[in-house]
N, C-alpha and C positions, 0 to 999 in steps of 0.2 A: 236694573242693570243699565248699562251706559244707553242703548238702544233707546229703552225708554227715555231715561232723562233726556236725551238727546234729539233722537230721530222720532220723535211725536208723531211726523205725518213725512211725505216724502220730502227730499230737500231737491231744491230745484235752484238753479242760479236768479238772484233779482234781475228782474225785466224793465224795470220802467228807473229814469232820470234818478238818483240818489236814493233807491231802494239799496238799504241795509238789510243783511240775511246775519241772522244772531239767533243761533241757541245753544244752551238754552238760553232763556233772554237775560239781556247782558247785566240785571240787578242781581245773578246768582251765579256768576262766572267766581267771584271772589268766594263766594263760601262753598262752589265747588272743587276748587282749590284746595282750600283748607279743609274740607272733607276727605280729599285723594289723602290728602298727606294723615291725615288720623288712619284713615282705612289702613292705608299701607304700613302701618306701624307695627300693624296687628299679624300681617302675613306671615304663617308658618309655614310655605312653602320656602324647601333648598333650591340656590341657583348659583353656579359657579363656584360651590362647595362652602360655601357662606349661606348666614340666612340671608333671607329674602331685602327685609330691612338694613342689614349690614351692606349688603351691594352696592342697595338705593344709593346710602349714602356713600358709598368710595364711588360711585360714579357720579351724583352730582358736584363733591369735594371737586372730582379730576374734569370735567366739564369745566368748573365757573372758573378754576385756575386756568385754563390754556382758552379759554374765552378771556379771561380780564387780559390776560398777555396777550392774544392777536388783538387784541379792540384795542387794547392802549396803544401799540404801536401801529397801528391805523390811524388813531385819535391823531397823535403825536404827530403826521405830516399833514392831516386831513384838517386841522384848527385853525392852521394858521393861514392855510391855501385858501379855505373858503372864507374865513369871518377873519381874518388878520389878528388871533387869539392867540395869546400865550397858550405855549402848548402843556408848559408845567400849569398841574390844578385840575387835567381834563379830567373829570370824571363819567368813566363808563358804567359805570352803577352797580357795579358789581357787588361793592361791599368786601371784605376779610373773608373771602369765600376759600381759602389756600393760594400759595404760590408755587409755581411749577417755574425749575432752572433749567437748567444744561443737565444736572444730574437726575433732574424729572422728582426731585424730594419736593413731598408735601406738608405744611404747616398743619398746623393740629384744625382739624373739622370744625367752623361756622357755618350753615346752610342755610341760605335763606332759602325763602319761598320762591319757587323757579317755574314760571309760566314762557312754555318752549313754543313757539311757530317755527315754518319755516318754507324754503320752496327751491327751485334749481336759481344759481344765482345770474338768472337774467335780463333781459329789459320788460321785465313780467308789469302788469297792468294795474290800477290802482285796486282793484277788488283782493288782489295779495296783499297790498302797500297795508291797506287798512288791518288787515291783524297784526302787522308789528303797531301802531295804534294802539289797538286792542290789549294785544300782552302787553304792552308799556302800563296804560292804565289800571290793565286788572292790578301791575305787579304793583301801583302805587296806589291801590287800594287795600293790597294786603298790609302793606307797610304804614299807611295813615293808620289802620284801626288797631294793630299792634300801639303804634307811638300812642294812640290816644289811651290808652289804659283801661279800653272798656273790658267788658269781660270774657267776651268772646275772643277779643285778641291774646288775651291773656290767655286764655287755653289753646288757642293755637300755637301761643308761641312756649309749649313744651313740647321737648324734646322726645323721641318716640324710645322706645323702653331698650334701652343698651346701647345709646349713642351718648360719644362724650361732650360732656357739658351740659349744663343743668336749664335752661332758659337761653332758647337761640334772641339773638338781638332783634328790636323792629329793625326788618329787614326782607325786600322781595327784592328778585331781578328776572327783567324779561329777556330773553335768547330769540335771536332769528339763527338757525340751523340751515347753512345754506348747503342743498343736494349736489356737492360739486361731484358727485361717483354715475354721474347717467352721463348719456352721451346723448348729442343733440345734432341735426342735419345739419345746422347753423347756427349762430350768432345774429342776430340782427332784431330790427323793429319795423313793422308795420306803420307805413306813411300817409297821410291824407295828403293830395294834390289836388288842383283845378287844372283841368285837360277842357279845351276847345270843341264844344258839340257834345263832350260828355259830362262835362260839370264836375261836382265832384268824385274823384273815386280814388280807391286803398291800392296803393303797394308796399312791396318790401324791397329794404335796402339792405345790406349783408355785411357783418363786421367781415366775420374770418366763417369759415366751415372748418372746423377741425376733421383731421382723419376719420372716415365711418369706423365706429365702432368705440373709437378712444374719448374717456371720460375727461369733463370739465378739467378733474384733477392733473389731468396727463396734457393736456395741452397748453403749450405754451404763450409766452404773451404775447398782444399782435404788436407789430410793429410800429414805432409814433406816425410812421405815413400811411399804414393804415389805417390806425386810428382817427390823423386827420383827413384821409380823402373820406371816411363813412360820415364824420361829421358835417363835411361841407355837401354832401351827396343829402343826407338827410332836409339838411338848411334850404337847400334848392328847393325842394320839395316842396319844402312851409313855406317858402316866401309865394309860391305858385297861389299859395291862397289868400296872400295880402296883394300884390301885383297883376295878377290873372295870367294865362297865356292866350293872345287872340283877342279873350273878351274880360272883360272887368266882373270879378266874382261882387255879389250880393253882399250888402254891409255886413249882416250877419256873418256870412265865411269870414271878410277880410277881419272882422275885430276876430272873430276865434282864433283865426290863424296867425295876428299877430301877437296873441297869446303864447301859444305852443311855439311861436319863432323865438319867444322872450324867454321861454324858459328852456327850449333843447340848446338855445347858445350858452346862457349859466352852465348848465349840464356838459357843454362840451368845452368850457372854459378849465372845468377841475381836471380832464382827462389824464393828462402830463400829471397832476400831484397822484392820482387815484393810482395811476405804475408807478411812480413812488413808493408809495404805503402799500399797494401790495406786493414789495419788496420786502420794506421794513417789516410787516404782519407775517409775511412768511420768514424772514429772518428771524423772527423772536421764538417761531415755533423750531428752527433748525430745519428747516427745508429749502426745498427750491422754490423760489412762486409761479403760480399758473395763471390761465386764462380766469378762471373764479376769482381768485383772488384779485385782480383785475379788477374786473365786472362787480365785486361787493365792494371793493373800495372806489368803483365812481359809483355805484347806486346813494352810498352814504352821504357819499360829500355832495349830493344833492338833496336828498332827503333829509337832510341834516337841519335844515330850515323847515321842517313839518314841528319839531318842537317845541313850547310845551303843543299839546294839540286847541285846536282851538276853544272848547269845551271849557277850558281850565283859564286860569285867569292869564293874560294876553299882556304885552311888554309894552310898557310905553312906545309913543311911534317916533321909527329910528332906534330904538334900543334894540339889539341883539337878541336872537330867542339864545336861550342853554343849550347846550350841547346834547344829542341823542342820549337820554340814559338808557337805551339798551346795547346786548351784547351780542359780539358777531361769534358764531365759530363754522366751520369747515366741516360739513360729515363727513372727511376723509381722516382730517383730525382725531376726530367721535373715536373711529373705528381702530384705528391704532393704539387707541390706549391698552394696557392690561387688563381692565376691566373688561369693556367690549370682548375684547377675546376671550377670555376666559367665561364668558355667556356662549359664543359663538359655539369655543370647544364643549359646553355644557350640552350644547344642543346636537351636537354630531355625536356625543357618547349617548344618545337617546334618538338620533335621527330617524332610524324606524318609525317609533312610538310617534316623534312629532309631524315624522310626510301620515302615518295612516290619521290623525285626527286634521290633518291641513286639509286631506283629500275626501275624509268623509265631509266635511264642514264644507268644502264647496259643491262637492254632488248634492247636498243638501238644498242646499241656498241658487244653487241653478235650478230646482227641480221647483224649488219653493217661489219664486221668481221669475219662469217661464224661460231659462234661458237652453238654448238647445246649444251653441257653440261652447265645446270643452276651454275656448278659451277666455271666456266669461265670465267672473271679473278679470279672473287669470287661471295660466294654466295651473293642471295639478303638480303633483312635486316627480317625478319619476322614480320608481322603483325597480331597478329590472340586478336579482339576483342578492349579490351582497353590496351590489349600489346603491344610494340611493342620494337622493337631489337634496337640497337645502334652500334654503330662500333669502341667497348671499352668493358673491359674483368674487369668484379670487382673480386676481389682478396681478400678471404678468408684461413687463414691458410695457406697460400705460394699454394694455388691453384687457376686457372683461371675460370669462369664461364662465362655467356653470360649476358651483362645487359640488363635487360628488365623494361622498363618502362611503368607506366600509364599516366593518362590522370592528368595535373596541373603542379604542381610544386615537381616533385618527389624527395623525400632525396636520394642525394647520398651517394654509399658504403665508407665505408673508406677508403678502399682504391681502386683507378680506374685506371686501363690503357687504354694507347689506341690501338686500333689494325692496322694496317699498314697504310690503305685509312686516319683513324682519326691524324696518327701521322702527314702524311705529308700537310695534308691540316691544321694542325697546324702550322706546322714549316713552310712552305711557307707563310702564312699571318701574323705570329705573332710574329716571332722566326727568321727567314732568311732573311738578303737582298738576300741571295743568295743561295739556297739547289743546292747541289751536288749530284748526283739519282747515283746511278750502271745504268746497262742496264734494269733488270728485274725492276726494279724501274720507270724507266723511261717509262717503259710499261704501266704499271697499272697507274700512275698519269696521262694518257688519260684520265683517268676516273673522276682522280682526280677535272681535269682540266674544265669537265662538269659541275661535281658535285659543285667545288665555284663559276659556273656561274650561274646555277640554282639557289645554293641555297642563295648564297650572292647579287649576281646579277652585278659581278663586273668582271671585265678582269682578269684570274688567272693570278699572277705572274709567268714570266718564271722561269725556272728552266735549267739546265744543266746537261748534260750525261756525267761519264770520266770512261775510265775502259783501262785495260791492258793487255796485253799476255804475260805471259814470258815463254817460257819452256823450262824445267829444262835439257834436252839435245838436243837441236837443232838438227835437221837431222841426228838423229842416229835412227836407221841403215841408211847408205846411200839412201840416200834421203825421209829419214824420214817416216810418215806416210802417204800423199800422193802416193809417189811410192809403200811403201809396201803392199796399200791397191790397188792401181789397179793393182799390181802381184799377191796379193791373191785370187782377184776377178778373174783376168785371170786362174787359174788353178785352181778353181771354176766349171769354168763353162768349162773346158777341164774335171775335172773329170764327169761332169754332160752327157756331151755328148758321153763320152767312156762307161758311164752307158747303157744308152738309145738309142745308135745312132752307136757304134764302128766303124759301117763299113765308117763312112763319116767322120774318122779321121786318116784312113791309108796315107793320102798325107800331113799330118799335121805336119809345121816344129819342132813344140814344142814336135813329138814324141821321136826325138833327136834316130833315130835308133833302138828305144824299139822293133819295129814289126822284128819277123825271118822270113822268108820266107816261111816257112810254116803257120805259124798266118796270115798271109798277104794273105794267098791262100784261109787258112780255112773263113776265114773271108770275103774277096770280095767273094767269093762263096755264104756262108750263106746273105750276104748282097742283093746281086740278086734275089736267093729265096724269101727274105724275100720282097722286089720289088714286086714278082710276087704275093705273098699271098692278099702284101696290094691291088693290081689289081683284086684282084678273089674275095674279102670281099665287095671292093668298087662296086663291077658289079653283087656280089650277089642279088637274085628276091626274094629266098627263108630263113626261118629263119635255115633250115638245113645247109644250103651250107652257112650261116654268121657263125656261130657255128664252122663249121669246120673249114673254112679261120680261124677262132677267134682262135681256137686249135693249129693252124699249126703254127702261127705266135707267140703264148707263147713259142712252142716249139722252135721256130729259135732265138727271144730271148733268150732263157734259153744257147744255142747251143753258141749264138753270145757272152755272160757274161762268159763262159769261157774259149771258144778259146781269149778271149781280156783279160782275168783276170791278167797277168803278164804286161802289160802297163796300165793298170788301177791301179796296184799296186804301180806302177811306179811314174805314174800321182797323186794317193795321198799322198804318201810320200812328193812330191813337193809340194801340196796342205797344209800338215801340217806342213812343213817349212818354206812357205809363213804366215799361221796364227800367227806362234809362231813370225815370224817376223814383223808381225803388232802387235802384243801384244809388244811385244819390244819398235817398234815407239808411240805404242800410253803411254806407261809407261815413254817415254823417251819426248814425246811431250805434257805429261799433264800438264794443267797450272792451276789445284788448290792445287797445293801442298802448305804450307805454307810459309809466309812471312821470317820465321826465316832458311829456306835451301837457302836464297840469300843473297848477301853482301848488306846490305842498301844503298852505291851508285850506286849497278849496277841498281838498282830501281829507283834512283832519275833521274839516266841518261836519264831515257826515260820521265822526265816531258820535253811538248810542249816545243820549246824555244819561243813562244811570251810571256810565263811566264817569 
């Protein structure tokens, strides 16, 4: 089961400079793939009053249509702003997947092979960046070994048993699925600066906060003087680390940071086309455009120059790389199709049946797991009467609410999202040959993975984990945050003991000579007494004679804190040069800063090379 292939041992985020996190490991992503897609051919389970396989395909048909329509007209303002390209030719990679109009009619079903990632569409960190990477590669590995006519492609590329058309084309395409239905405190990205006396350290700058509560989808664009005071607010920032304030940063900073000032101004140079196109992308779908749409058409047009990936053979220099071939869509999109809904309504005429297997499957997995909070990974579903809860947010007025259902066939709101558990046990049976999880992803689809054997009754499809580390100044300070953290620990716990202890740190190498000779007397002195009190307290019969030892020994304390107070002074000073230098490491080794403070090859670099 997915578990296994998958989650071998626990997944933990990479820790160290250019750790890649891949499984299962990235030589079997491709023929996990095309494993999903045979498995699933075979399912005899009903869903949305279709079999299983029939759905498959009316939902990835209506997917790769209203993805090649928002990607092209994305494409279409996003080519020529960033690489000065004719916009006719772009191709999104989608392939003859159907097309979707104004009347929403679709052309007769081509389906390639569709390796889905995805994440909220914000200034998210290169450890996301790298799975659109990843699905790009895997999907141009399904489609090489098709084209090549070996013979495994050849049996993949038949058609599963009642779908029309007899031999789908060599043909894959990758999806990033952006979460515009969550709602988020704010908009913004996490800044490295140089501050005077404190060296390096992280803040955050803030596009827009949308209203608490209302989804990516519901909010609207910020305004161009928004947009440009956050870009110039950001740039300040970075230049702090080429310039200094006060004092002149270390070469090391000033070259990183004239890095990240070189690429968040590219990055802030597209902004003005990026509300463009997420005009035109929302125009092509017949909607209004949001904040997401926004925020996915500048991720693009910066990330646009991540292609081909470095791995892959490289464009003469000065020659343009090709255009992203993968494909964007909106989970707001997703949710409004017919299909979707017609899932959604599947599961409310069964709602019962699927909150008691959601809720046995996490009492389970809490009990099994050690977790004591009912809300662990998440809560359970509510059931009270002939209500009961669903794991999907109906959306009223650009605000989220809880769906609750009763007993039959309940009308659905008009509009419905799903919430995390809903999304991916969509997108793994009905949407993906292949989902791409983050780590934190990958955690919670344990559940997932119970929950479609429960409630489906069928082997969940695997799934895949890929995530990245990059940080933004490697082992600065010398030796990064590792060593700075077990020096600050170490004089830690040396102030700790000169507190509470002085006398048993006169032979201490790290006192570096602090003790005079007189502190050295007063003190082994008072240390002995203080010996004898604890002897006279420990041997006391009576509460008189504990009282007084009790007395005697505050006073040799009080005696011993400050005869020791000049080496105690000593030792924190060092203590606060140690913190300020893990503060440093850890500003200098965070790795969610955004995607747009790195060169998009130095990202591509680190895709696996079995890709």
């Amino acid at each position: 089961m997915a578990e296994d292939a998958v989650l071998d041992r626990s997944l933990e985020v990479p820790r160290g400079h250019g750790e890649v996190l891949c499984r299962p490991e990235p030589g079997r992503l491709a023929e996990l793939a095309a494993e999903n897609r045979r498995r699933s051919s075979g399912w005899s389970f009903v869903a949305a009053g279709r079999p299983a396989p029939a759905l498959r395909q009316a939902v990835q048909v209506r997917a790769l249509a209203l993805a090649r329509a928002y990607t092209a007209a994305l494409d279409g303002v996003l080519a020529r702003a960033v690489r000065g390209a004719p916009t006719s030719g772009v191709d999104s990679g989608a392939g003859e997947a159907g097309e979707v109009g104004p009347a929403g009619g679709l052309s007769a079903p081509v389906v390639p092979f569709l390796v889905v990632t995805g994440h909220q569409p914000l200034f998210y960190h290169p450890g996301v960046w790298i799975r659109d990477l990843v699905a790009w590669s895997v999907a141009t590995q399904l489609a090489e070994r098709e084209a090549r006519g070996e013979a495994a492609g050849r049996d993949l590329g038949r058609e599963p048993a009642g779908w029309e058309g007899e031999a789908r084309p060599a043909r894959a395409a990758a999806l990033h699925l952006s979460v515009d239905t969550d709602s988020v405190a704010d908009v913004g990205v996490e800044v490295p600066r140089w501050e005077e006396g404190r060296g390096l350290v992280r803040v955050r700058e803030v596009l827009v906060r949308p209203p608490g509560g209302v989804p990516l989808e519901a909010a609207a664009l910020p305004e161009a003087e928004e947009v440009e005071a956050f870009c110039r607010r950001v740039e300040e920032h970075l230049r702090t680390l080429v310039d200094g304030v006060g004092e002149e940063p270390p070469a090391a900073v000033r070259e990183r940071g004239l890095k990240a000032l070189h690429c968040w101004r590219r990055c802030a140079e597209q902004a003005e086309a990026a509300a463009r196109a997420a005009r035109a992308a929302a125009g092509a779908l017949e909607r209004p455009p949001a904040l997401a749409d926004f925020l996915v058409a500048w991720r693009r047009a910066y990330t646009a120059r991540a292609w081909p990936p470095a791995s892959r053979s490289a464009p003469a220099a000065g020659e343009a790389l090709p255009w992203p071939s993968f494909l964007e869509l909106c989970l707001s999109d997703l949710a409004r199709t017919p299909e979707f809904r017609a899932w959604a309504a599947d599961l409310a005429r069964e709602a019962r049946r699927f909150a008691l297997v959601h809720n046995q499957v996490l009492e389970e997995y809490r009990s099994q797991h050690g977790y004591r909070s009912r809300l662990n990974p998440f809560p359970n579903l509510s059931v009270a009467g002939d209500q009961v809860e669903l794991p999907f947010w109906r959306v009223e007025e650009g605000w989220r609410r809880p769906w609750l259902v009763g007993e039959g066939s309940p009308p659905l709101p008009p509009e419905l999202r799903p919430r995390a558990l809903a999304l991916t046990i969509f997108c793994r049976l009905f949407l993906a040959d292949l989902f791409l999880h983050g780590v934190g992803g990958g955690r919670y689809d344990r559940v997932a993975d119970r929950i479609i054997q429960g409630f489906y009754g069928i082997e969940p499809p695997p799934y895949a984990v890929v995530s990245l580390t990059l940080h933004f100044l490697p082992g600065y300070p010398e030796g990064g945050v590792e060593e700075s953290a077990s020096r600050a620990y170490r004089w830690w716990e040396a102030v700790r003991r000169l507190r509470f202890s002085p006398e048993r740190c006169l032979e201490e190498p790290w006192t570096r000579g602090w003790w005079t000779e007189e502190a050295r007397r007063r003190v082994a002195e008072l240390g002995r007494r203080k010996e004898e009190a604890i002897a006279l307290l420990l041997a006391a019969q009576k509460a008189a004679e504990r009282r007084r030892a009790g007395r005697t020994l505050a006073e040799l304390g009080r005696e011993l804190r400050e005869a020791a107070e000049p080496v105690l002074a000593a030792a924190e000073e060092e203590l606060r040069r140690a913190e300020a230098r893990l503060a440093e490491a850890k500003a200098a080794e965070y790795r969610e800063y955004p995607f747009c403070f790195y060169e998009p090859p130095e990202v591509a670099a680190h895709l696996p090379q079995e890709l």
